[in-house]
C-alpha positions in Angstrom: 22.7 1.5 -3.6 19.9 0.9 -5.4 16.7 3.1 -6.4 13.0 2.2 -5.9 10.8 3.3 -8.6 7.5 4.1 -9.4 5.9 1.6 -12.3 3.4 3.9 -12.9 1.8 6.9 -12.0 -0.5 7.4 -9.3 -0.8 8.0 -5.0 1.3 6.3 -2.5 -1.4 4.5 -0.8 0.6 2.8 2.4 4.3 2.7 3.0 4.9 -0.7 4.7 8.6 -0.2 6.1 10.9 2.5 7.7 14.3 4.0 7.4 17.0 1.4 8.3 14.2 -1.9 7.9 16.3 -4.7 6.3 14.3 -5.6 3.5 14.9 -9.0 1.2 14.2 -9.6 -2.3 10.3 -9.3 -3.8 9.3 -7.9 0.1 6.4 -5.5 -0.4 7.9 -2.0 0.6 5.1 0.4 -1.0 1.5 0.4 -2.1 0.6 2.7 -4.8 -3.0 3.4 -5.9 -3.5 3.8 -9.5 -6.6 3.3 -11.8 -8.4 2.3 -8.5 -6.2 -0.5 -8.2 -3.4 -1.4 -5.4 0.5 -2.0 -7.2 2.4 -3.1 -4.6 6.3 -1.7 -5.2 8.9 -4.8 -4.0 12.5 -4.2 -3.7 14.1 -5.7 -6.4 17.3 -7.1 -4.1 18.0 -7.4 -0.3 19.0 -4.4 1.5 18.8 -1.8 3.7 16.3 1.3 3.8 18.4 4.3 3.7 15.4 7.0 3.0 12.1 7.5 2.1 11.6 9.5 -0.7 7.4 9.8 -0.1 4.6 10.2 1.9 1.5 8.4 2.2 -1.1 10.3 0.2 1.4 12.1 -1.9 1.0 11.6 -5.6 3.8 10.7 -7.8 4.3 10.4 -11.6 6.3 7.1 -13.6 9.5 6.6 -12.4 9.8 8.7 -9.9 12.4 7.6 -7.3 10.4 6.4 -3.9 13.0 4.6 -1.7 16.7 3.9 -1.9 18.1 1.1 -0.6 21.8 -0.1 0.3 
């Protein structure tokens, strides 16, 4: 399993997949707002989505765990 991060903080802006959406390496998964700029969040491997950690609007802070995958 693998944890999806935040880079930075700031809002969760779009989620662009769901629970159990195979994903590949460098796919877009989240879009994060912060400093009124869009930071997309990729996975860093291929996997599966096991859960969703956020919710669109919801701020988060650095590091913050936002997806895990498997």
């Amino acid at each position: 399993m693998a944890d999806l991060l935040a880079p930075m903080s700031g809002n969760i802006w779009k989620i662009l997949v769901k629970e159990g959406d195979k994903v590949q390496a460098d796919d877009e998964l989240i879009i994060m707002e912060a400093m009124k700029m869009e930071i997309p969040v990729a996975a860093s491997g291929p996997g599966t989505v096991k859960s969703l950690l956020v919710k669109e609007g919801e701020p988060v802070e650095a590091d913050s765990v936002l997806a895990v995958l498997e």
